[in-house]
C-alpha positions in Angstrom: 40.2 87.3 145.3 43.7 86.4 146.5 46.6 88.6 145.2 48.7 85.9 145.5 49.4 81.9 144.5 51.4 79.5 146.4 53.2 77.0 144.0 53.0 73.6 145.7 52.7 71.1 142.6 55.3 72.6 140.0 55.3 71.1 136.6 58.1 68.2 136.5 59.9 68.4 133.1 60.2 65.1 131.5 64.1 64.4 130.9 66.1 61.2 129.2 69.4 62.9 130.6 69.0 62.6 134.6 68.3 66.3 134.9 65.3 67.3 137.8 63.4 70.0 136.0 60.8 71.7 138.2 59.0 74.4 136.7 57.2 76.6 139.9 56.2 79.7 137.3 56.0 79.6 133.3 54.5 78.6 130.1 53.5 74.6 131.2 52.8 74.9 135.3 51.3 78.4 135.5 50.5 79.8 132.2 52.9 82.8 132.4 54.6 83.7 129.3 55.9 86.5 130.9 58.4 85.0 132.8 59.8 81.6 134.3 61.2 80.1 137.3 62.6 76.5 137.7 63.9 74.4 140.8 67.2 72.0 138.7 69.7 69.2 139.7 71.9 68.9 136.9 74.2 65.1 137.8 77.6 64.8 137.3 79.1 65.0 133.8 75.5 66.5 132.2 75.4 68.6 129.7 73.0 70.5 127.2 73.5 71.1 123.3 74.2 74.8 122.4 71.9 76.8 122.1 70.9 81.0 121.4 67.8 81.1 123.1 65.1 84.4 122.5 65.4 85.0 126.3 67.3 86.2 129.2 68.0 83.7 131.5 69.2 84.0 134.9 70.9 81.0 136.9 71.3 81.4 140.5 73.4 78.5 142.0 72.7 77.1 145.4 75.1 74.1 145.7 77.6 72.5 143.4 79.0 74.5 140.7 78.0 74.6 137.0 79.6 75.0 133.8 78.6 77.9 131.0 80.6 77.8 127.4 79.0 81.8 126.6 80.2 82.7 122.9 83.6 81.6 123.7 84.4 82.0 126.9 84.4 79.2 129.9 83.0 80.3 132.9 82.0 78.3 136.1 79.4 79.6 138.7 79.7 77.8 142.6 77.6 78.4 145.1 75.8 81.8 145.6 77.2 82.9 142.8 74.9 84.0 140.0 74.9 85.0 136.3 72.8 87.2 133.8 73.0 86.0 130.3 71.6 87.9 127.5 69.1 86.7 124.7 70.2 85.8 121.0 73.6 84.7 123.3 75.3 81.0 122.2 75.9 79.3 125.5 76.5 75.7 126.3 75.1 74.6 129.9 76.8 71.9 131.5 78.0 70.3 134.9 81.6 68.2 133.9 82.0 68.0 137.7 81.8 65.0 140.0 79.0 66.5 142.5 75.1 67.6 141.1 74.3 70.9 141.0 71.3 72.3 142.1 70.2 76.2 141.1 67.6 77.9 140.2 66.7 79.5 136.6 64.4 82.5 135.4 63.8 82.9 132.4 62.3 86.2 131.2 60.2 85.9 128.7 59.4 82.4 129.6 61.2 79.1 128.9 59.9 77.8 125.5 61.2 75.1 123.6 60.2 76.5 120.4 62.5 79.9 121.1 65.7 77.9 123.3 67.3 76.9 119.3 69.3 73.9 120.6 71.8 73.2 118.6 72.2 69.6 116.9 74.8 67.3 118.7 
């Protein structure tokens, strides 16, 4: 028995907003609730309701630069630049720039829709 799986079909999120989500390890593509780790391109002037999700989330950012409203405060990741932010944390993600941005997100426990809380526009 292998010790080890090699992700080469990840689970491609369905979006309306223009967003490439690919999930490599989680809930839908591998079963894991333990953790999750997604491949994004967020376009141009995207952006995500607010939202206190039940996990940690980490956002590692590998071109382009990103946008995150945490509680109150602005702050904007670039390139090789990452961030750690804390469950039960309001945060708004977005990209108001004119390039896309493309990172990577873990999410520990996993991603799950039912435990993000977005908030309504």
């Amino acid at each position: 028995m292998k010790k080890y799986f090699i992700q080469k079909a990840p689970f491609v999120v369905p979006t309306t907003d223009g967003k490439l989500i690919e999930e490599h390890h989680g809930k839908v593509a591998t079963a894991n609730e333990e953790i999750s780790i997604a491949h994004m391109i967020a376009p141009p002037k995207w952006s995500e309701p607010f939202q206190t999700p039940e996990f940690d989330e980490y956002t590692y950012i590998i071109s382009g630069k990103k946008q995150f409203i945490i509680e109150d405060e602005v702050v904007i990741l670039e390139a090789g630049q990452s961030i750690k932010i804390e469950k039960n944390t309001r945060v708004q993600y977005s990209n108001p720039f004119d390039e896309p941005c493309e990172y990577i997100a873990v999410c520990k426990p996993a991603f799950d829709f039912a435990k993000v809380h977005r908030e309504e526009n």
